[in-house]
C-alpha positions, 0 to 999 in steps of 0.5 A, a space after each residue: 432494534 435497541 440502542 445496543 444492537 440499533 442494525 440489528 447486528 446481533 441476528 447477523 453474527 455480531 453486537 453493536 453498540 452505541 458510544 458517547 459524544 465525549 467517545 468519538 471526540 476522542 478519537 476525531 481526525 483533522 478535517 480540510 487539511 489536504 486537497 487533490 494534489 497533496 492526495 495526489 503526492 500521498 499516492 506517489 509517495 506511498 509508492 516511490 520507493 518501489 522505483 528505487 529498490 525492489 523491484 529489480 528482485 524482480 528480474 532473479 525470477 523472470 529475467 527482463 521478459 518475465 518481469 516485463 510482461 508481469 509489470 504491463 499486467 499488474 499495471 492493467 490490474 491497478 488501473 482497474 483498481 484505482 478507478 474502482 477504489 475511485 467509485 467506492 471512495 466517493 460513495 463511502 468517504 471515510 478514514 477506514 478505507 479498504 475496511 469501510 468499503 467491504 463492511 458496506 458490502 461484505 458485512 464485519 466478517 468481510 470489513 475486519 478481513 479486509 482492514 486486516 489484510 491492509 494492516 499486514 500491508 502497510 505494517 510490514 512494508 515500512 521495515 522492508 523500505 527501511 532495509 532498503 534505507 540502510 543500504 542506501 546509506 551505506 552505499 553513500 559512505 559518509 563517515 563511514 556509517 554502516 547499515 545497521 539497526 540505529 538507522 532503522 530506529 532513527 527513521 522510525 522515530 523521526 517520522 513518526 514524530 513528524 506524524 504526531 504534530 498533526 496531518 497538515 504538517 505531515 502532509 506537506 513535509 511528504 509532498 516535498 519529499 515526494 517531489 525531490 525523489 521524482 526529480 531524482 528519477 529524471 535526472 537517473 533517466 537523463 544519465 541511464 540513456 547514455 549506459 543503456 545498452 539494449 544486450 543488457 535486458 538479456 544477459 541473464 542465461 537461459 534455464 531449461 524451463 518451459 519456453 525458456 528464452 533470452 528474454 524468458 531465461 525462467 521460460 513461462 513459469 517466470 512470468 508468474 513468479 515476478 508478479 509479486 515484483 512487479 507489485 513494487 512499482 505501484 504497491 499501497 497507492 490504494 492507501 489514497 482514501 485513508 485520508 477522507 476525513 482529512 480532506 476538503 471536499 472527499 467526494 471530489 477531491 479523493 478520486 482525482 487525487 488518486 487517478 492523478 498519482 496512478 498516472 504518474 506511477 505508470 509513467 515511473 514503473 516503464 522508466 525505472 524497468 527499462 531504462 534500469 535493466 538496460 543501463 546496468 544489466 538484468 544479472 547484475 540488477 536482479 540482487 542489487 540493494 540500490 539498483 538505480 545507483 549501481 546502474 549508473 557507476 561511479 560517477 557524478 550522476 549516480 551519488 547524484 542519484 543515491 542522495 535523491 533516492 534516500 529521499 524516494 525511500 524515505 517519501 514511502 517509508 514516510 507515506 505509509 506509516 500515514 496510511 498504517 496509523 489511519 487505518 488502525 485507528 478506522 478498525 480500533 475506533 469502530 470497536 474491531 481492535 482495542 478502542 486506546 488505540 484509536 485516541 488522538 492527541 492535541 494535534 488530532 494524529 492518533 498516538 498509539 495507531 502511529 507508535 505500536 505498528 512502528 515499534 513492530 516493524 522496528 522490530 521486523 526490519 531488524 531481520 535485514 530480509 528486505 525481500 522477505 518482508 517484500 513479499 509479505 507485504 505483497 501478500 497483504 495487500 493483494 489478498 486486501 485487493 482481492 476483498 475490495 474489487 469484490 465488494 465493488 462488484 457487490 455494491 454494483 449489483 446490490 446497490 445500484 442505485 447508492 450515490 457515487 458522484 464517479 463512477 468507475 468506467 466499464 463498471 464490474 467489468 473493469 474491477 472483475 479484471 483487477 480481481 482475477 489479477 489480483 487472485 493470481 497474485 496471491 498464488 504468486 506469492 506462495 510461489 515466490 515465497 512461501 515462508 513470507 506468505 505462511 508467517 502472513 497466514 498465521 497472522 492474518 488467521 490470528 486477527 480473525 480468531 481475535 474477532 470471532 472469540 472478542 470484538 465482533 461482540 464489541 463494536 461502536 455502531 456510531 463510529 463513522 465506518 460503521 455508520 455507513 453499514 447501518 444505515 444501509 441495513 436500515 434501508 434495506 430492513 424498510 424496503 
């Protein structure tokens, strides 16, 4: 063991080094800047746009049924997952998150192949939801201001600057955010319950395949291909423990915090399905850019609702850019990703983890195709899901003895479930779009070429990520 392979790392496929002091000065985040509720507000937020527009895509797929029956499973999938995410983030609390988790468990190879499948996620998922933005924009005709790529850019500049004077900030102007758009959602369901009209859940027409019925109108087949869909109503919740090192007391604080927002998304995704579908009917909610609005009319209630669900949009597109920064700056300050784009400024925010991912998704957004960027999305963050429940099994049995102040109730058992959802949900995505999950495929096999040829020769053993890995080879390498 020397100081440029202090784990032992090259034997296994991969050289660490040690950085300076001056190095991870850098590159350090601002620690003590948010609590259990602001985490909590984080998590709603990451997701809230997803009760406002995506979801309903849903419904083209598998009618009210199919859509239904797939939301109660996935619901079933990220409670299991939040609750292992919750274990895992109080064992190894760190800015890399997903990445930190499957390095401890899955080595570099399996870390960097998780930290990727979450990078696709939280990259692509800010240009759908700026899509989404503009049609809500449009659908409120101020000035006669049509969707188009200033809005887009506008967004993408605005909150990245907001970011870049620092977390605390940040977090709070999201929490408020945050807090508008749920209110949003109870006045929408307030007016959705006198238009609610149980005959609209199934007025799409049946098809003629297998077990087609009024409420399968796509038969069983359906109930798969809505999946992806579903995924909407809770999709980058598990971006809560991106934010340890920013938090006050992380052990405690990381796991409450991201309970509490998967509480309160469950609550969202049963309203938002039923009270939506209902009011506005599955045919005409299946294609609709601004469901929640078109659901309600014309009237005083539905404008009411199209100003507070640009806030909705905005909380997530805000959220996640949050969540993209940090683990892009996880996987650059360890060495997997070039090491400039893990610096941070005066304001300790990392300035180049913010602003490249977003002049991508600028760039990505401007394609219009809000359920094409959906789904590429979608296939990142279940391939990341799949990764993370298997590194909780791993750290289950290999160490069962590693200290988690929580542990996850039901153990491998409860994550085992999450991860056989989470399987076929990547399938799902292949079935629902495969040109979305092809183009994810080449860039994800990308990432892994760049690794395998450059960076796993080149990573920072001193990088708090990584650190957790090491001293765990060391452990093992004394017993």
């Amino acid at each position: 063991m020397s100081a440029s392979d202090p784990s032992g790392a090259h034997a296994r496929g991969v050289d660490e080094h040690l950085e300076s002091a001056a190095y991870l000065q850098r590159r350090q985040l601002r620690s003590g800047s948010a609590g259990w509720l602001l985490l909590a507000g984080l998590g709603v937020g990451y997701v809230i746009s997803g009760d406002y527009s995506g979801w309903n895509f849903g419904l083209a797929q598998g009618g009210f049924g199919g859509l239904a029956i797939a939301s109660v499973v996935i619901a079933g999938m990220y409670l299991a997952l939040v609750l292992g995410m919750a274990e895992l983030s109080s064992a190894l609390p760190a800015a890399g998150g997903g990445y930190t988790f499957a390095r401890r468990a899955l080595g570099a190879w399996g870390g960097f192949a998780t930290g990727t499948a979450i990078l696709i996620e939280y990259s692509i998922a800010p240009a759908a939801i700026a899509t989404f933005i503009g049609a809500y924009v449009e659908s409120l005709g101020l000035f006669g201001i049509t969707n188009g790529w200033w809005i887009y850019l506008a967004a993408y500049a605005l909150f990245i600057g907001i970011h870049l004077a620092g977390v605390g900030e940040a977090l709070k102007v999201m929490f408020v955010i945050t807090a508008v758009a749920l209110v949003g959602l109870v006045v929408f369901a307030a007016a959705a319950v006198a238009h609610f009209d149980l005959a609209n859940l199934t007025d799409i027409a049946p098809t003629d395949a297998v077990g087609a019925s009024a409420f399968l109108p796509h038969g069983y087949l359906g109930i798969w291909a809505a999946i992806p869909f579903a995924i909407w109503f809770f999709l980058a919740v598990e971006g809560v423990p991106l934010a340890a090192e920013e938090t006050a007391d992380p052990e405690r604080n990381v796991p409450r915090g991201i309970i509490a927002a998967i509480g309160v998304l469950l609550v969202t995704c049963v309203v938002v399905l039923v009270l939506t579908t209902g009011a506005g009917g599955a045919a005409q909610m299946s294609d609709s850019g601004n469901p929640l609005v078109e659901a309600l009319g014309d009237g005083f209630s539905a404008k009411l609702v199209n100003y507070i669900g640009l806030a909705g949009l905005i909380a997530s597109f805000f959220s996640i850019i949050y969540a993209y920064s940090r683990q892009l700056f996880a996987l650059s300050r360890a060495g997997y990703l070039p090491t400039v784009l893990s610096v941070t400024n005066s304001r300790k925010a990392p300035m180049l983890a913010l602003v490249i991912p977003g002049i991508i998704g600028f760039v990505l957004s401007l394609t219009g195709q809000g359920a094409l960027l959906l789904n590429m999305a979608v296939f990142g963050a279940a391939l990341s899901y799949v990764l993370m429940m298997v590194s909780h099994i791993v750290l289950r049995v290999r160490e069962p003895k590693m200290p988690r102040p929580y542990r996850t109730p039901g153990g491998a058992v409860t994550t085992g479930f999450a991860l056989v959802i989470a399987v076929m949900a990547v399938i799902a995505t292949f079935l629902v779009d495969p040109v979305a999950a092809g183009w994810c495929m080449v860039v994800f096999a990308g990432f892994m070429l760049y690794f395998a040829v450059y960076s796993r020769h080149h990573l920072v053993a001193n990088s708090p990520d990584e650190e957790f890995a090491v001293l765990a080879q060391a452990e093992s390498d004394l017993k």
